[in-house]
TORGU-921498 format. One record per atom (N, C-alpha, C): residue number from 0; x, y, z. Coordinates in nm, 3 decimals. Each point is the difference from the previous one (the first is absolute). Example, Ala and Ser with C-alpha at 12.3 -4.5 7.8 and 13.67 -1.06 7.14 Angstrom:
2
(0 (1.319 -0.569 0.780))
(0 (-0.089 0.119 0.000))
(0 (0.090 0.120 0.000))
(1 (-0.035 0.105 -0.072))
(1 (0.082 0.119 0.006))
(1 (-0.077 0.109 0.073))
REM end
This chain:
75
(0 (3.427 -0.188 -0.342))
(0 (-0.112 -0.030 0.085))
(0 (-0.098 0.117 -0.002))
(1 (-0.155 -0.029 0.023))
(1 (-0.066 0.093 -0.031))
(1 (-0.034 0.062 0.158))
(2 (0.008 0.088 -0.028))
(2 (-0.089 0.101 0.098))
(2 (-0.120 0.106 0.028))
(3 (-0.104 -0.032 0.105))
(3 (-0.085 0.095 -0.019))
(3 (-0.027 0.136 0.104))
(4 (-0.036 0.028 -0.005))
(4 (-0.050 0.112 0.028))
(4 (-0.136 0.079 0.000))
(5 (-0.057 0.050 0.177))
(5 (-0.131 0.003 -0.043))
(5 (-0.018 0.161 -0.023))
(6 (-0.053 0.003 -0.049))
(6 (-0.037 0.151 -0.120))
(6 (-0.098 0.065 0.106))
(7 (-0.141 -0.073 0.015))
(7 (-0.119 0.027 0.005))
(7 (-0.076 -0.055 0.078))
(8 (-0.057 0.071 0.121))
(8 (-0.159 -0.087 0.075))
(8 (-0.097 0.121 -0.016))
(9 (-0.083 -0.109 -0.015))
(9 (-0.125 0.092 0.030))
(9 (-0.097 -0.127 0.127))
(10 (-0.097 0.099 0.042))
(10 (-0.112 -0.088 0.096))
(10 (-0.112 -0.004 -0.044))
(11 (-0.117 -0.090 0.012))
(11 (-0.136 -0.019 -0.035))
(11 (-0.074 -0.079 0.111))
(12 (-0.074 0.072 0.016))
(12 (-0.108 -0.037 0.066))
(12 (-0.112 -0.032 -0.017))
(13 (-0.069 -0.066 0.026))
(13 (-0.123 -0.121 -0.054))
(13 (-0.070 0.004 0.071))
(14 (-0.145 0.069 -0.060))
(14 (-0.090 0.029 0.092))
(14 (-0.103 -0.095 -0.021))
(15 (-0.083 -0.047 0.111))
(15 (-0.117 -0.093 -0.043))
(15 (-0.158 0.071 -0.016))
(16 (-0.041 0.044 -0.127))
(16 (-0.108 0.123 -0.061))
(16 (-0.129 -0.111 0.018))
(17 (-0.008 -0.106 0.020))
(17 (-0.104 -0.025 0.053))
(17 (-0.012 -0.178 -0.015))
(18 (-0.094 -0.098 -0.050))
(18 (0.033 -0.119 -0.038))
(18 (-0.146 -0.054 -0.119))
(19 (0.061 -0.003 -0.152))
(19 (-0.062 -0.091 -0.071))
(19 (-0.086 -0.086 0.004))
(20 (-0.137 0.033 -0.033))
(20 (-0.113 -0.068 0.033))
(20 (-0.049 -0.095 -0.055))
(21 (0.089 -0.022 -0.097))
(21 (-0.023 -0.121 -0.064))
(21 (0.069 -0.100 0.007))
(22 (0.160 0.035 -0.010))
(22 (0.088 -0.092 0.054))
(22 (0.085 0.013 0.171))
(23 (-0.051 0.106 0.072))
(23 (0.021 -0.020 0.145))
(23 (0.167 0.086 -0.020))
(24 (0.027 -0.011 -0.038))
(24 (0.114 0.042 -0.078))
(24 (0.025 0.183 0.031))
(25 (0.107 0.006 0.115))
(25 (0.067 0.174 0.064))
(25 (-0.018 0.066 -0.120))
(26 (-0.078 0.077 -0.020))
(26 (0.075 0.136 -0.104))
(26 (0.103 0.101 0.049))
(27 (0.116 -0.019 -0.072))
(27 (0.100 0.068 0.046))
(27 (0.052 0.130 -0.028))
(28 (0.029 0.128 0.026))
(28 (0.072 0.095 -0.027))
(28 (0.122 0.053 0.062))
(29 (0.035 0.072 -0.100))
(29 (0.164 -0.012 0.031))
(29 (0.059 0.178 -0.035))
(30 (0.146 0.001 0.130))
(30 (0.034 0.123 -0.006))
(30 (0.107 -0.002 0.000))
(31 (0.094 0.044 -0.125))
(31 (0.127 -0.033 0.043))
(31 (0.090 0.160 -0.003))
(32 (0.080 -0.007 0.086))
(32 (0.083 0.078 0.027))
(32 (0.202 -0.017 -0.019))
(33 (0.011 0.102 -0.131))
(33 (0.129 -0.023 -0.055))
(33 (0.100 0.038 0.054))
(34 (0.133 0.015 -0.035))
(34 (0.075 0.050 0.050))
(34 (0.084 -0.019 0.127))
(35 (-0.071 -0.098 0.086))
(35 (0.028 -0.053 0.098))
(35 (0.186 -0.012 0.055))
(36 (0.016 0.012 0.075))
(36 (0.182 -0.023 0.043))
(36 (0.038 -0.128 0.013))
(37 (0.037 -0.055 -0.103))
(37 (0.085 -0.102 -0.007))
(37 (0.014 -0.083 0.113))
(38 (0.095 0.063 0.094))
(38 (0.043 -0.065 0.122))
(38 (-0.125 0.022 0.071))
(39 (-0.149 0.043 0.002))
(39 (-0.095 -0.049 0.095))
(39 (0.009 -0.172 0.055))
(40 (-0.028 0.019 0.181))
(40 (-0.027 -0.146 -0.017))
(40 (-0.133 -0.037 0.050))
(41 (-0.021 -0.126 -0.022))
(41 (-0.139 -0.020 0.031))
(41 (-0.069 0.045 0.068))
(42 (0.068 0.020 0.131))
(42 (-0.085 0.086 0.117))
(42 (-0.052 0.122 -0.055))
(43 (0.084 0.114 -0.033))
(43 (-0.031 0.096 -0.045))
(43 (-0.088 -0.001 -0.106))
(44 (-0.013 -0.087 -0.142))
(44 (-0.067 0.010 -0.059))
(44 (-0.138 -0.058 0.052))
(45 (0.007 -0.090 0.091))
(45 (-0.147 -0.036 0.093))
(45 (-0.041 0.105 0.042))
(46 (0.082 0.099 0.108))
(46 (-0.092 0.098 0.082))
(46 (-0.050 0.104 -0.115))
(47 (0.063 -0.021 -0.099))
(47 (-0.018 0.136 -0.058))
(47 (-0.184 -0.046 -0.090))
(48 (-0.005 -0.111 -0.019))
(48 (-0.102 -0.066 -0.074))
(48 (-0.109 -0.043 0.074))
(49 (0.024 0.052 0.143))
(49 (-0.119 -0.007 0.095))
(49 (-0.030 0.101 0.013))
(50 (0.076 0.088 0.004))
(50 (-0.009 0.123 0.042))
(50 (-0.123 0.096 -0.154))
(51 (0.052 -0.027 -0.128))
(51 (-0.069 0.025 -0.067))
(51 (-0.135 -0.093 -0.025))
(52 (0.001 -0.114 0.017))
(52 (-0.127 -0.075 0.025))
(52 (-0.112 0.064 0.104))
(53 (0.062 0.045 0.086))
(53 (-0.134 0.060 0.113))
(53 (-0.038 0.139 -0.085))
(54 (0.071 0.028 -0.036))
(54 (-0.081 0.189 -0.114))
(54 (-0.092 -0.098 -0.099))
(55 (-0.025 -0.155 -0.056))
(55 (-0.053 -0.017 -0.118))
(55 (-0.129 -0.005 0.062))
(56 (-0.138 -0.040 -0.089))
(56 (-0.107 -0.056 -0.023))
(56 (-0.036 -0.167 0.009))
(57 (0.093 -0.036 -0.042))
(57 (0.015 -0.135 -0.034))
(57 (0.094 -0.059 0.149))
(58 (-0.007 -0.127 0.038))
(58 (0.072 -0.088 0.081))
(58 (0.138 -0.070 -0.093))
(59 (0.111 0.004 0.056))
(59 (0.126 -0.029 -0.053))
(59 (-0.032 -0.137 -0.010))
(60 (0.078 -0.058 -0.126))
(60 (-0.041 -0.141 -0.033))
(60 (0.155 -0.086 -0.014))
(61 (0.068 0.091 -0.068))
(61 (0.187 -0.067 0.014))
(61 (0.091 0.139 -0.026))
(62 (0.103 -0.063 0.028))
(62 (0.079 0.161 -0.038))
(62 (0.114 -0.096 -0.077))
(63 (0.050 0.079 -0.144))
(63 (0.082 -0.061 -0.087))
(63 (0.130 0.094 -0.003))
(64 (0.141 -0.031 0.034))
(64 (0.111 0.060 -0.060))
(64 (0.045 -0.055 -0.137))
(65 (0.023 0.078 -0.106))
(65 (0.014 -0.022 -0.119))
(65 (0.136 0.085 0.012))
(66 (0.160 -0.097 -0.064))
(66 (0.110 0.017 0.021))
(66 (0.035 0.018 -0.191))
(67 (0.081 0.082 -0.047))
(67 (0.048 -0.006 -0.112))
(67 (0.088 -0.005 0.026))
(68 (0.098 -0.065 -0.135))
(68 (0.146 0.011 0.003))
(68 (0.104 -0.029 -0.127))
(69 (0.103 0.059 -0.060))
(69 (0.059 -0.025 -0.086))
(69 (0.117 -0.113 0.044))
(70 (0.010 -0.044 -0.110))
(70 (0.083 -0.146 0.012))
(70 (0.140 0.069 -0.122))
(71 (0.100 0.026 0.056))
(71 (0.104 -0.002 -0.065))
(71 (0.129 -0.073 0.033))
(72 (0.083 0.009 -0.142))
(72 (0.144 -0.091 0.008))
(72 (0.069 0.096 0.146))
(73 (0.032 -0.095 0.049))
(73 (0.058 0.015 0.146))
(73 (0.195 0.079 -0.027))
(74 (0.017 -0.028 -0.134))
(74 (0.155 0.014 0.002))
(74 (0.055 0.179 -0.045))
REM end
């Protein structure tokens, strides 16, 4: 049986840089931050992504956890 295991998070944050004048359409920028602790949980990775949202320029638009992980034989 296989098993995984998560390796890797990182966070990104999605800033809204202004809105497309032709197609109305958010222009988006983005900040991501690696390294992240695994066992973060949402809460924490929320406050922490507000918390750096109020230092930006830009208004927070979504906040993304991006999870890696290796998949190995379990035996």
């Amino acid at each position: 049986m296989a098993v995984q295991y998560l390796t890797n998070t990182s966070l990104q944050l999605v800033f809204q840089a202004g809105t497309d004048m032709d197609t109305g359409k958010p222009i988006l920028k983005y900040k991501s931050f690696n390294n992240v602790k695994t066992d973060a949980t949402a809460d924490k990775l929320f406050a922490a992504a507000t918390a750096i949202a109020d230092l930006q320029e830009h208004p927070l638009y979504n906040i993304v956890r991006r999870d890696q992980s290796e998949i190995r034989d379990g035996e």
